[in-house]
C-alpha positions as CSV (number, residue, x, y, z in Angstrom):
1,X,27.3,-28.1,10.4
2,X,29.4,-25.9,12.7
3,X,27.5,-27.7,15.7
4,X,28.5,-31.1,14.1
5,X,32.0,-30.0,14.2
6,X,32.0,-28.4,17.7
7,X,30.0,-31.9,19.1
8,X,32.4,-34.0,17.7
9,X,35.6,-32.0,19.5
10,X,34.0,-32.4,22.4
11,X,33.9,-36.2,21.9
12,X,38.1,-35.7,21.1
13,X,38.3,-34.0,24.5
14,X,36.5,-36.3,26.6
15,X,38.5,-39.1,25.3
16,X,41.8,-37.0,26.1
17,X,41.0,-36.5,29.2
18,X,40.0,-40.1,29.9
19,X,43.4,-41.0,28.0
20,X,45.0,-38.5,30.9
21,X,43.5,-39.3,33.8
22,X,44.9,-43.3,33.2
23,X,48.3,-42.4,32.4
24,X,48.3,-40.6,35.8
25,X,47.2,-43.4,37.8
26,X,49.4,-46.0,36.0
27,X,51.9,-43.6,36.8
28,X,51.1,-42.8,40.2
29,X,50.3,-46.8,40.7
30,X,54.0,-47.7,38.9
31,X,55.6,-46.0,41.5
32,X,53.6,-47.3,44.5
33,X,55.0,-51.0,43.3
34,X,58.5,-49.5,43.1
35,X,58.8,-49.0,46.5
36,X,56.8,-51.9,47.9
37,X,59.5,-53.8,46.1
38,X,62.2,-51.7,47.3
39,X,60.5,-52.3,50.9
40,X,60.3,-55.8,50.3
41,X,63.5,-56.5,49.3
42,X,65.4,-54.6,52.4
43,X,63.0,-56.6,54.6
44,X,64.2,-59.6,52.9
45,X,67.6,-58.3,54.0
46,X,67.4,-57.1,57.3
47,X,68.7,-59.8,59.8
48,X,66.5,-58.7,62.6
49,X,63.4,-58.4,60.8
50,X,61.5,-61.8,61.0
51,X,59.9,-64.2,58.6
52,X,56.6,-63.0,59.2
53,X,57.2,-59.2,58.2
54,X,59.6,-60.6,54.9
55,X,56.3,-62.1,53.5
56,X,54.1,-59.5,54.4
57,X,56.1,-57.0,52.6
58,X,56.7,-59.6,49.6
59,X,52.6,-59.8,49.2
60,X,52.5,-56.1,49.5
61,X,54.9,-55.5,46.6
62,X,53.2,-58.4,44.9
63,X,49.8,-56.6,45.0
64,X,51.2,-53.3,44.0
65,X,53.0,-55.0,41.7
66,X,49.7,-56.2,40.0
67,X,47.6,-52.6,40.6
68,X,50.4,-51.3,38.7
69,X,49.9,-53.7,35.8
70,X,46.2,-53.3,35.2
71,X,47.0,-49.5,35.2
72,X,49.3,-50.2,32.5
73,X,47.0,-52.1,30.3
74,X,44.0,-49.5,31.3
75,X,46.1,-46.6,30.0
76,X,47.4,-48.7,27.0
77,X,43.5,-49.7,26.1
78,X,42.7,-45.4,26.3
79,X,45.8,-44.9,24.5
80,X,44.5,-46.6,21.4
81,X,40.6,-45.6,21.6
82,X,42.1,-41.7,21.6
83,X,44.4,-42.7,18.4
84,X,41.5,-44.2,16.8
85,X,39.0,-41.3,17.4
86,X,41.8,-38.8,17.2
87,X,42.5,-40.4,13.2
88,X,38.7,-40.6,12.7
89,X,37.9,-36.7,13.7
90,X,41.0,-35.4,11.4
91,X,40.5,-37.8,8.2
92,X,36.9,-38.7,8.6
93,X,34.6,-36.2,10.3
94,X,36.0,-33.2,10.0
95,X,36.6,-33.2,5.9
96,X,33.1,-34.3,5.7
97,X,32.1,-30.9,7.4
98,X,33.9,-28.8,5.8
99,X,32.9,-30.2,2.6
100,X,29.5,-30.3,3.4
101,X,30.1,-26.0,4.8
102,X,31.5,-25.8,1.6
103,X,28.3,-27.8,-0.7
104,X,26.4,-24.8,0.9
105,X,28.6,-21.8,0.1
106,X,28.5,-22.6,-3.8
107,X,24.3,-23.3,-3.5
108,X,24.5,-19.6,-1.6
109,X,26.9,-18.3,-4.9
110,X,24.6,-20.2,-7.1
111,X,21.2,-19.1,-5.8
112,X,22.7,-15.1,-5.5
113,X,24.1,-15.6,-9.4
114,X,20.0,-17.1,-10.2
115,X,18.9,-13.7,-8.8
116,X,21.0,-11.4,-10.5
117,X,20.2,-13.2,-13.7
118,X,16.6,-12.5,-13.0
119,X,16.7,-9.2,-11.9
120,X,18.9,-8.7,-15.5
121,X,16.0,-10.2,-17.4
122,X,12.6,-9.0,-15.3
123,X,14.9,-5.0,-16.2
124,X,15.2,-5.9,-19.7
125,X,11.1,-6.7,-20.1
126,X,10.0,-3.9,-18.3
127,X,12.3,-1.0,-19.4
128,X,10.8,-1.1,-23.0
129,X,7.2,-0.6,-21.2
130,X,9.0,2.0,-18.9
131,X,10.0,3.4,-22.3
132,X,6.8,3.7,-23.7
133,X,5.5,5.4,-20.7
134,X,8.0,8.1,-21.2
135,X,7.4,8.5,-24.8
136,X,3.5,9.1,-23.7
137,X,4.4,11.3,-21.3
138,X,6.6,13.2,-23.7
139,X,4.0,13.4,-26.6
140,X,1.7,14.2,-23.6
141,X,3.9,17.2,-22.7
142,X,4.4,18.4,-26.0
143,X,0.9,18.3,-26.7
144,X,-0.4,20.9,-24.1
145,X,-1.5,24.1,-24.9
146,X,-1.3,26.7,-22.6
147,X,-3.3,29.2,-24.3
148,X,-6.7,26.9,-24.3
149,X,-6.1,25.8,-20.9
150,X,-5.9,29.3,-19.4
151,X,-8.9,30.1,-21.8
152,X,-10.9,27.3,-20.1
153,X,-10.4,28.5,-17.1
154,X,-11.2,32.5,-17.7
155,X,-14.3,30.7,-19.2
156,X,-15.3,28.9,-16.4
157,X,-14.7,31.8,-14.0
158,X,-15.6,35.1,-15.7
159,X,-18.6,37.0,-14.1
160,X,-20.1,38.1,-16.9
161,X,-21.1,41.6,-16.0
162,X,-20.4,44.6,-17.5
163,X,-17.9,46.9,-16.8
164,X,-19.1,49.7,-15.0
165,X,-19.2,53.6,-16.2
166,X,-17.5,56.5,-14.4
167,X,-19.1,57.7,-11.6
168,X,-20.3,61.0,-12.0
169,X,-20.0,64.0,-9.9
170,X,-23.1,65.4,-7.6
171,X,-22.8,69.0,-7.5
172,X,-24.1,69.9,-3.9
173,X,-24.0,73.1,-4.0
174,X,-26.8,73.6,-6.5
175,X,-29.6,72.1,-3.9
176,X,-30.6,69.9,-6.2
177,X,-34.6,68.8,-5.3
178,X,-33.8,65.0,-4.9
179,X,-37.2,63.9,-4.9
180,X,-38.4,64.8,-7.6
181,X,-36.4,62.9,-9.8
182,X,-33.7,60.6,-9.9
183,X,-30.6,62.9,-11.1
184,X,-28.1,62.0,-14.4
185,X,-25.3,63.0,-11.8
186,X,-25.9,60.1,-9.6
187,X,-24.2,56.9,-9.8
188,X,-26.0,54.8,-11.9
189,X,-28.4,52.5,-9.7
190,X,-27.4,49.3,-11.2
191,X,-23.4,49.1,-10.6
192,X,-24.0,50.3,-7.0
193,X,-26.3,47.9,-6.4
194,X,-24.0,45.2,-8.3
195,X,-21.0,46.6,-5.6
196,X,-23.3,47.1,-2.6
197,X,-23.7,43.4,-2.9
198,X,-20.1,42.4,-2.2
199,X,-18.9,45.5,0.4
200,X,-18.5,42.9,3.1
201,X,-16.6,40.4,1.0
202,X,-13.0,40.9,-0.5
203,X,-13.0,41.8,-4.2
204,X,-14.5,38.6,-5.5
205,X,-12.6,38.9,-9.5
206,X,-9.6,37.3,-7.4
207,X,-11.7,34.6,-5.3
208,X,-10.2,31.3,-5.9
209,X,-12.9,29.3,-8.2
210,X,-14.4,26.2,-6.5
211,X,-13.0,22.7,-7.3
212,X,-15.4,21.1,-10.3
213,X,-15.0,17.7,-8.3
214,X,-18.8,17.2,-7.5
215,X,-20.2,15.1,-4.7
216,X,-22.3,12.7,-6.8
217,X,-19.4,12.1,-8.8
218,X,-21.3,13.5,-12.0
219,X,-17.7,14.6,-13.8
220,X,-16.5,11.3,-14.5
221,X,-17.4,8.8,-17.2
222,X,-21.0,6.5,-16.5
223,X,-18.6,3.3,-15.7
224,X,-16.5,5.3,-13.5
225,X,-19.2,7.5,-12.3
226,X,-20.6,4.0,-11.2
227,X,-18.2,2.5,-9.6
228,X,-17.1,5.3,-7.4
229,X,-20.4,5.8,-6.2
230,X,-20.9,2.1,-5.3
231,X,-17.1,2.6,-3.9
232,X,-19.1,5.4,-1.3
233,X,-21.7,3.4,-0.9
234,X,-19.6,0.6,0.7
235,X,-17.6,3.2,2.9
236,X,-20.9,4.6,4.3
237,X,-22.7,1.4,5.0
238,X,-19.3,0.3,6.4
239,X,-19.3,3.2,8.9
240,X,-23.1,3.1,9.6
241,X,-22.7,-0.7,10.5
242,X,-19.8,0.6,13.3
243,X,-21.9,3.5,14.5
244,X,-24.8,1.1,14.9
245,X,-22.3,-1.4,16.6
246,X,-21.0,1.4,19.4
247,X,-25.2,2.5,20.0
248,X,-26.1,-1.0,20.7
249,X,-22.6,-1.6,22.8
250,X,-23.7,1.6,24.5
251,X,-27.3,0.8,25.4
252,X,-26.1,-2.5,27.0
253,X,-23.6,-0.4,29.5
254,X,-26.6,1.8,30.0
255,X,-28.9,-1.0,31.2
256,X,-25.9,-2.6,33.3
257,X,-25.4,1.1,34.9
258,X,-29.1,1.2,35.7
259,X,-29.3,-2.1,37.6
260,X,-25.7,-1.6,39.3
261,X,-25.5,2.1,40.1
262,X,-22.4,1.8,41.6
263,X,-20.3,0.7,38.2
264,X,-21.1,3.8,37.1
265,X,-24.3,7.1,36.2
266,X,-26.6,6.2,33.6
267,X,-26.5,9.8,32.3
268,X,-23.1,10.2,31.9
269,X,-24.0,8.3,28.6
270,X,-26.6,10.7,27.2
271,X,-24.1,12.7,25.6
272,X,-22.4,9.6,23.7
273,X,-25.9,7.7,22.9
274,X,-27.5,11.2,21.5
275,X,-24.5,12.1,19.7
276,X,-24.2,8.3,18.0
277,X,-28.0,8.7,17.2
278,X,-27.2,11.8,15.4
279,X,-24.6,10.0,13.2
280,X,-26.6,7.1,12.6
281,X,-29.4,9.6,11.1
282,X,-26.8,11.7,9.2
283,X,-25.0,8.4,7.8
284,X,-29.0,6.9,6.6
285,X,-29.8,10.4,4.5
286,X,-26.1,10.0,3.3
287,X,-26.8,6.0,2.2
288,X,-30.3,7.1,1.1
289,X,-28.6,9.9,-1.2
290,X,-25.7,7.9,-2.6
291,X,-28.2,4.9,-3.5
292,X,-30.5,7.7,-5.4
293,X,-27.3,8.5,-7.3
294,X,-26.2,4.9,-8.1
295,X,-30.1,4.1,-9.4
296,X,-29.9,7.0,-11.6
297,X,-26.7,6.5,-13.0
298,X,-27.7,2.7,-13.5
299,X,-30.5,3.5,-15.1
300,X,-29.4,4.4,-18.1
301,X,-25.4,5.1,-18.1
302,X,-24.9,3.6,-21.5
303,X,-26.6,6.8,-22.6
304,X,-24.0,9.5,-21.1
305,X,-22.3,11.5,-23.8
306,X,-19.6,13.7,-23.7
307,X,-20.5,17.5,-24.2
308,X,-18.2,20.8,-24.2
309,X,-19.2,23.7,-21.8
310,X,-22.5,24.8,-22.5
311,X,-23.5,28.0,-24.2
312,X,-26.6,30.4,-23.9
313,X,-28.6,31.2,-26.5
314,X,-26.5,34.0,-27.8
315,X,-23.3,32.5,-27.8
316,X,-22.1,33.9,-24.5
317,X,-21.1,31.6,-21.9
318,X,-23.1,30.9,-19.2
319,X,-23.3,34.1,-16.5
320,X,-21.6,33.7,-12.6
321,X,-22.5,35.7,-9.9
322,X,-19.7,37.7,-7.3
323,X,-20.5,34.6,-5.2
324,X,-20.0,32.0,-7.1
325,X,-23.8,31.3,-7.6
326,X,-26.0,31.3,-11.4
327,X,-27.0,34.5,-12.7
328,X,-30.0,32.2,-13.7
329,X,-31.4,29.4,-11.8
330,X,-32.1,27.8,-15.3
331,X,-28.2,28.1,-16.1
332,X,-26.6,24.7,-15.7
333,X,-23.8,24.7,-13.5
334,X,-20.8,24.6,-14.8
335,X,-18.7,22.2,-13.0
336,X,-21.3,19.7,-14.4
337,X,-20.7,21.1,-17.9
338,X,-17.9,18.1,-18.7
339,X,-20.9,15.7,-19.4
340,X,-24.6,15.5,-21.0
341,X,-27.7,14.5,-19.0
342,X,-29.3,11.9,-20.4
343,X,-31.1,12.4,-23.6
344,X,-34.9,11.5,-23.2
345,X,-34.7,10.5,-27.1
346,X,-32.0,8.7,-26.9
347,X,-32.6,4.9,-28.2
348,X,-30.2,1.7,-27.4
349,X,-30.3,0.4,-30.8
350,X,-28.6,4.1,-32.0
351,X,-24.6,3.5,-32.3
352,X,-22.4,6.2,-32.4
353,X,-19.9,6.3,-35.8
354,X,-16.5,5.6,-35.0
355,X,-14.4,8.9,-34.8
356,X,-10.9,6.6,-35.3
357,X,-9.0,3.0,-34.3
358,X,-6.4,2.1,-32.0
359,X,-3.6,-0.6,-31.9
360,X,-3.4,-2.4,-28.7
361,X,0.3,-2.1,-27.9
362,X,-0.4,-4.5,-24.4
363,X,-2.8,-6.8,-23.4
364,X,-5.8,-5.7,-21.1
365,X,-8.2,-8.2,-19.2
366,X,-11.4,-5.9,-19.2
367,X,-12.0,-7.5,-15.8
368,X,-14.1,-4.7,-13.8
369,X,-17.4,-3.4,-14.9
370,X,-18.0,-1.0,-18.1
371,X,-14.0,-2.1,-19.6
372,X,-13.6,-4.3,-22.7
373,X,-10.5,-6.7,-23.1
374,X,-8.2,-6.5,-25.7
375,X,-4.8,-8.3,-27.0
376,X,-1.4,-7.0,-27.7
377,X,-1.9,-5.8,-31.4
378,X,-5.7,-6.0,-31.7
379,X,-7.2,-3.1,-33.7
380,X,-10.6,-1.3,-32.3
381,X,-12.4,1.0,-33.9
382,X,-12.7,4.8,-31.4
383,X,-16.1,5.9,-30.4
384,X,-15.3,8.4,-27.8
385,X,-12.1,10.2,-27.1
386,X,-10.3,9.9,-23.7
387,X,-12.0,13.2,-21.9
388,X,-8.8,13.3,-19.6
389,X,-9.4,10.1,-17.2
390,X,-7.2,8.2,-18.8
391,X,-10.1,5.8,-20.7
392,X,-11.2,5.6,-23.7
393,X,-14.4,4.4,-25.0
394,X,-13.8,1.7,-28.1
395,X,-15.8,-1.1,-30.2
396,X,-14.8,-4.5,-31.8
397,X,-15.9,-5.5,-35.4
398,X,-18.6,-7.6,-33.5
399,X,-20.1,-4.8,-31.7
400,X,-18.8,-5.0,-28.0
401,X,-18.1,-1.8,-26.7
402,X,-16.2,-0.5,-23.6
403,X,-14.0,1.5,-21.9
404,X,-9.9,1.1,-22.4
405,X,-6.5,2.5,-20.7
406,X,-5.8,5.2,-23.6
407,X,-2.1,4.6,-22.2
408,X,-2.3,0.9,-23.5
409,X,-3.0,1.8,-27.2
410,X,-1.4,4.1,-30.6
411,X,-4.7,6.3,-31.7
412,X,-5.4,7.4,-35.1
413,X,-8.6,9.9,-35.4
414,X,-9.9,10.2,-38.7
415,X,-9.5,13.5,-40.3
């Protein structure tokens, strides 16, 4: 619009100036006549001047005279095209712009006045969920224990040995014949042993406890558990695929390098083609691994049960070495204690009894794998409790089971 206005100015301009330039040539014209008339009409006067030179200069005024008039009606002509533009940029063109400058300022107003309105409404749906959220958060809080989940970890970390006994004194001076028995004032063999173990290391009952997050992703729930290793499977094969990609791209520069030695030394490459070699192996054993994992836990995942830490025979929690390592190789570790292996007597037809229900308070799609979809006030009956993944495991009057966000539903357990 702005261009509009500045084009048509220019128009108003160029017709000024055309409007100009006539009026000084009718006026420069005007006053050429004048004195070719003036001329004239002395000639016309002068008694030595003869009859020849009186009509020259009365044709000379007479053709100024007549320049002079078309000036006059060329400048008149301009004159009234610049009045008539001139009227038509101030009444016509120029209040069409501006109202057209001004059609746009109240769509701006009106489109901004839209957005605030929909910001207003989009804050008022989501701050009762952002509501909710902090009323989990806050039940969440209130809810902790402190006491079990410093007990948890003393569980998960204690050594299990005994404390050991004073040491005793060794009396020297009485030449006691070491050989021909071991003494009662000698340490007793088994704590020394226990410490000889661990001289070289820094006193272990303070060694920061490895994280339980295990590499075949055995901690989390069978859907989870699933989906994260097909997750690493994808990364792997993706990586193995680029690996595979720079070996061939190398092999190629290798063969140009041996039939043009002067681009460049075939054995400069060794060291990039053995090293990508190497990775290829490493990332096949990785694939091979993962894929072991996923068949395993697709096997049968259904049949995964939660299961508190596990506990020896007499009660005691399982026994850690110094190191970190099982007192007994039969021990379970327990970083994999969160979970069950699968029961061999386990049946599919066996359903587990629901432990509560739940409200949906929102609407879920159970789109991925191992989830089940609910709506905004549907009631489902708890078979397993959210083990602290956020999920919880539920089942509809028709049977369907899956897993749930435990943040998108009210639980009630049975007592």
């Amino acid at each position: 619009y702005l261009l509009e206005a500045k084009k048509a100015q220019q128009c108003l301009e160029s017709t000024y100036k055309q409007l100009d330039s006539s009026k000084k040539r009718f006026e420069r014209e005007w006053r050429e006549a004048e004195r070719a008339a003036q001329y004239a009409e002395k000639t016309d006067q002068d008694i030595n001047a003869t009859k020849a030179d009186v009509e020259k200069a009365k044709q000379q005024a007479h053709m100024r005279a007549r320049v002079a008039e078309e000036c006059k009606n060329d400048y008149a002509s301009h004159l009234q095209k610049y009045n008539k533009e001139q009227s038509q940029f101030y009444f016509n063109d120029m209040p069409v712009i501006f109202n057209k400058l001004q059609n746009l300022d109240e769509r701006r107003i009106q489109k901004l006045a839209q957005g605030y309105i929909l910001f207003s409404d989009t804050e008022k749906h989501v701050m009762p969920i952002i509501g909710k959220c902090l009323e989990g958060i806050t039940k969440a809080g209130t809810n902790v224990n402190e006491k079990n989940d410093t007990m948890v970890v003393i569980e998960q970390n204690k050594s299990g040995f005994e404390r050991p006994g004073d040491v005793e004194f060794e009396d020297y001076s009485q030449g006691i014949n070491r050989a021909s028995s071991d003494s009662s004032l000698g340490t007793p063999k088994g704590h020394m042993d226990i410490l000889g173990k661990n001289k070289s290391k820094n006193f272990w009952l303070f060694k920061r406890s490895k994280p339980t997050v295990m590499e075949d992703f055995g901690h989390l729930p069978p859907e989870q558990r699933r989906k994260r290793l097909q997750q690493k499977l994808e990364e792997i094969s993706k990586e193995l695929q680029k690996e595979a990609d720079q070996s061939e791209a190398l092999g190629k520069m290798k063969d140009v390098y041996e039939k043009n030695p002067q681009m460049g030394d075939p054995a400069s490459l060794a060291t990039q083609i053995s090293q990508t070699s190497q990775n290829i192996e490493r990332l096949r054993g990785e694939l091979n691994k993962y894929e072991t994992w996923l068949s395993e836990a697709g096997v049968r995942g259904d049949a995964l049960r939660y299961r508190a830490h596990s506990f020896n025979n007499n009660g005691a929690h399982e026994v850690l070495s110094p190191d970190a390592a099982h007192s007994d190789e039969s021990t379970p570790d327990p970083s994999q204690a969160i979970y069950a292996e699968f029961d061999d007597d386990f049946e599919d037809e066996e359903r587990a009894a629901p432990i509560g229900k739940c409200t949906a308070m929102y609407n879920f799609p159970g789109a991925s794998e191992g989830t089940i979809s609910m709506e905004e006030g549907e009631v489902l009956a708890v078979v397993e409790e959210d083990k602290g993944d956020g999920w919880t495991r539920v089942r509809r009057h028709n049977g369907d089971e899956g897993y749930i966000p435990t943040s998108y539903v009210t639980i009630t357990l049975n007592k």
